[in-house]
Backbone as a ProteinNet text record, in pm:
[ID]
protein_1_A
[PRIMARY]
XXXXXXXXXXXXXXXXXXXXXXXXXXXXXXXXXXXXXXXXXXXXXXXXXXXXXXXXXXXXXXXXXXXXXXXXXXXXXXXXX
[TERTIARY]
3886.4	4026.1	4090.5	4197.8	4288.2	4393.1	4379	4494.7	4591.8	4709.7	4834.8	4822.3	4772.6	4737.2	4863.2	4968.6	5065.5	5130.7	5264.9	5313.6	5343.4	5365.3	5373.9	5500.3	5607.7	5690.1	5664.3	5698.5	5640	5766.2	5799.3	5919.2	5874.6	5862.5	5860.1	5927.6	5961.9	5984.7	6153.3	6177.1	6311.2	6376.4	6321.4	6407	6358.2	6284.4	6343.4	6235.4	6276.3	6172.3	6097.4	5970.5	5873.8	5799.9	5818	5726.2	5636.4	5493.2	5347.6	5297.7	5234	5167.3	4988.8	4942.5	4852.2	4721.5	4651.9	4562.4	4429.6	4374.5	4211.5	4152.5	4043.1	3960.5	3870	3889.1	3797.6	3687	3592.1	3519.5	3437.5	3431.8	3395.4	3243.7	3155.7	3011.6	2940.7	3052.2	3017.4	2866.2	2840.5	2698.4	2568.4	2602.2	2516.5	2500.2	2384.3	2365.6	2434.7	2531.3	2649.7	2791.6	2775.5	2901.7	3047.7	3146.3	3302	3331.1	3456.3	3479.8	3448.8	3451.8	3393	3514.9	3535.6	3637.1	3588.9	3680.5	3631.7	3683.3	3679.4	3778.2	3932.7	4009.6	4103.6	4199	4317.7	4369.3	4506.6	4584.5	4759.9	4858.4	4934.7	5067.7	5171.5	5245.6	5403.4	5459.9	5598.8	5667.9	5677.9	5677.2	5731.5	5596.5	5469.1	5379.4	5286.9	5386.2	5250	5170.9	4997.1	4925.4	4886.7	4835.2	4867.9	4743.3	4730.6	4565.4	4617.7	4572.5	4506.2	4459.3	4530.6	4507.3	4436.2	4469.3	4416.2	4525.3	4550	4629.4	4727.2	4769.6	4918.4	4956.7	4922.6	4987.6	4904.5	4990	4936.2	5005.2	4968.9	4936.5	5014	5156.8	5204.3	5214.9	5126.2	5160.5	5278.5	5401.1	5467.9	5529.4	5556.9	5587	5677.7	5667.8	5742.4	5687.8	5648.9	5588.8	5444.1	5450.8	5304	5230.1	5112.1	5019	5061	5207.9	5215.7	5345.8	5368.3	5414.3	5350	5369.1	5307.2	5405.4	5364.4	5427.2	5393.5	5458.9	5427.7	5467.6	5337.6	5386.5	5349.7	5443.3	5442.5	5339.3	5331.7	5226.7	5093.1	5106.1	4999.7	4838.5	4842.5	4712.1	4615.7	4742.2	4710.2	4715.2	4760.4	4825.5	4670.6
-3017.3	-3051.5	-2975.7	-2889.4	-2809.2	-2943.7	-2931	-3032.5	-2943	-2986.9	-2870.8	-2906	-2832.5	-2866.1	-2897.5	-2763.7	-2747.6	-2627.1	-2613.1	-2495.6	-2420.7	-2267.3	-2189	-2148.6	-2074.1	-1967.7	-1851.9	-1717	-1598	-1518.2	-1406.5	-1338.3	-1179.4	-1116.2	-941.9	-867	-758.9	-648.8	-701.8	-651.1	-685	-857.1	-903.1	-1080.3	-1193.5	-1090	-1182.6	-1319.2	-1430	-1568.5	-1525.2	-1631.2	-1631.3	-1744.1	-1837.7	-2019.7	-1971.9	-1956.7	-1977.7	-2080.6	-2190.9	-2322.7	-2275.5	-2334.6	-2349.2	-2441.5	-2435	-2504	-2516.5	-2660.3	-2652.4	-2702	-2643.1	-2732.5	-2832.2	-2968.8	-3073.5	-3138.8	-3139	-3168.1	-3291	-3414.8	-3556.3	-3536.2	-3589	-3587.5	-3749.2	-3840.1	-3953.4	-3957.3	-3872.2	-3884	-3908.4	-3795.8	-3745.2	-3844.1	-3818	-3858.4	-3919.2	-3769.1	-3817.5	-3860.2	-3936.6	-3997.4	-3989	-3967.5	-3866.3	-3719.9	-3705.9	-3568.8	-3470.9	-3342.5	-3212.6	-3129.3	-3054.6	-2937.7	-2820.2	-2742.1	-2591.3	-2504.8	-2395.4	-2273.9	-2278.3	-2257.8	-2232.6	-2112.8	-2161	-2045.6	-2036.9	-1963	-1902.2	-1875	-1954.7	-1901.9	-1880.3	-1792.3	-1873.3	-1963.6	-2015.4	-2094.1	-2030.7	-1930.2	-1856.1	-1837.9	-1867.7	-1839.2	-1684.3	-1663.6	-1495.9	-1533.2	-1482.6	-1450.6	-1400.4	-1477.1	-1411.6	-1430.5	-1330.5	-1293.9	-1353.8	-1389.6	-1431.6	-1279.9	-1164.3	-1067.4	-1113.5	-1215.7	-1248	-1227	-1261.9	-1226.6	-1271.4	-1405	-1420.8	-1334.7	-1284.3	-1208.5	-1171.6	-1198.3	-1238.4	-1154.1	-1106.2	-1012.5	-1051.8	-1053.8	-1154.7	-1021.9	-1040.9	-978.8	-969.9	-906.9	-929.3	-789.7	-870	-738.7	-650.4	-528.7	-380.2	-332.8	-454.5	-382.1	-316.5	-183.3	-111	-191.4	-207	-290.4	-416.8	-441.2	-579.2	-584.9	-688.9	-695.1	-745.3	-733.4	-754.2	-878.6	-983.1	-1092	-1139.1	-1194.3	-1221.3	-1401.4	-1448.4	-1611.5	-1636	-1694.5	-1766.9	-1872.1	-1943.2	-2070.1	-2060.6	-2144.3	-2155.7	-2165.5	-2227.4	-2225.8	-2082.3	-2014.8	-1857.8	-1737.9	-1788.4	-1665.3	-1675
-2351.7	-2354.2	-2470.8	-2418.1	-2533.9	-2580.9	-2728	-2785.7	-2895.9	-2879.1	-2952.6	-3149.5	-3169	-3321	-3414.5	-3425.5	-3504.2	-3468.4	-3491.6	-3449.1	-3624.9	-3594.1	-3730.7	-3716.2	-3744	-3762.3	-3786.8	-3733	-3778.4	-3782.6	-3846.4	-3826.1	-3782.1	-3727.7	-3722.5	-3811.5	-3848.4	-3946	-3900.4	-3795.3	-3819.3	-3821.6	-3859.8	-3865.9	-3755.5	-3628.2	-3576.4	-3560	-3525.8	-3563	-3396.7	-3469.3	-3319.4	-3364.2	-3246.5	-3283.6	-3232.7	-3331.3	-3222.3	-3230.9	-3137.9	-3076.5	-3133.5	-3225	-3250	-3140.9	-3071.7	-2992.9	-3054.8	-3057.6	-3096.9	-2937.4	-2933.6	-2776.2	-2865.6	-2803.8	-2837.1	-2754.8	-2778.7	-2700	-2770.5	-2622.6	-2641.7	-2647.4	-2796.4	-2729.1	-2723.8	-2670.7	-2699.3	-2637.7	-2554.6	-2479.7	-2529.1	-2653.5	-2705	-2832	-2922.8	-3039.9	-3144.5	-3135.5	-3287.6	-3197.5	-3156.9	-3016.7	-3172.5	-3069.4	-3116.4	-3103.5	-3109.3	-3081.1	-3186.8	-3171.3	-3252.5	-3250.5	-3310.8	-3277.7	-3223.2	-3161.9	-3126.1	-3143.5	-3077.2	-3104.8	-3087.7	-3151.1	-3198.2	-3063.2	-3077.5	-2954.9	-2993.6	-2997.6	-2997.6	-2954.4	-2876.2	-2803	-2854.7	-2833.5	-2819.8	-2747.1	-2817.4	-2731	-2577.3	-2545.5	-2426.9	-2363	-2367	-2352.3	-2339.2	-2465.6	-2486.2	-2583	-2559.7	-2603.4	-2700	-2818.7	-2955.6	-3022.7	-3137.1	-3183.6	-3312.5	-3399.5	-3510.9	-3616	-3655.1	-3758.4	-3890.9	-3921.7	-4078.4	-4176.6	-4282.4	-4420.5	-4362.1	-4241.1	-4236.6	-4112	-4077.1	-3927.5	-3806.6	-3686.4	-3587.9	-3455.3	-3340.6	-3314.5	-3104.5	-3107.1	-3018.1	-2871.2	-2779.2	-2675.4	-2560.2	-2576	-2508.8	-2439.5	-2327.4	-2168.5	-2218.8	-2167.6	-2269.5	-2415.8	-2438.9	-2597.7	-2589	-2594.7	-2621.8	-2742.5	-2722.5	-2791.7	-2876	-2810.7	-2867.3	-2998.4	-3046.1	-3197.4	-3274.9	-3413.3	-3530.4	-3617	-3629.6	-3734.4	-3818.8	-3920.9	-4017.5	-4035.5	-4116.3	-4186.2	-4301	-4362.5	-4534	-4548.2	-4410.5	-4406.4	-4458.7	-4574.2	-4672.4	-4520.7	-4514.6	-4393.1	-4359.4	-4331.5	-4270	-4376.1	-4497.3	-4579.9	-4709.2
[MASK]
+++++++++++++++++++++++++++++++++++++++++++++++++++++++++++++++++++++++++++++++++

């Protein structure tokens, strides 16, 4: 089960804002041994639903239609920076 973690703000070179939706997958192991959930990998959208990478140092990597290899953004958010 994907659960919506937190959303970030990012801006591009020229200004403009971009909300990306942070996702963790959780998975229940009540089955098992250590019964409760675990976390998992981590995933990135935008609000608009493009596909976005995780760069490191704060910027993140938002795939969107017309743009050759994408755009490049940037965030202040202590978390990522």
């Amino acid at each position: 089960m994907t659960q919506h973690e937190r959303t970030v703000m990012a801006f591009d070179d020229q200004g403009r804002e971009y909300m990306i939706d942070m996702f963790v997958s959780v998975r229940d192991l009540s089955e098992m041994q250590h019964a409760g959930a675990t976390r998992g990998s981590t995933s990135f959208r935008t609000h608009d639903g493009h596909d976005v990478t995780y760069l490191g140092n704060g910027e993140f990597m938002i795939m969107v239609p017309g743009e050759e290899g994408g755009v490049t953004v940037r965030t202040d958010d202590s978390e990522f920076v």
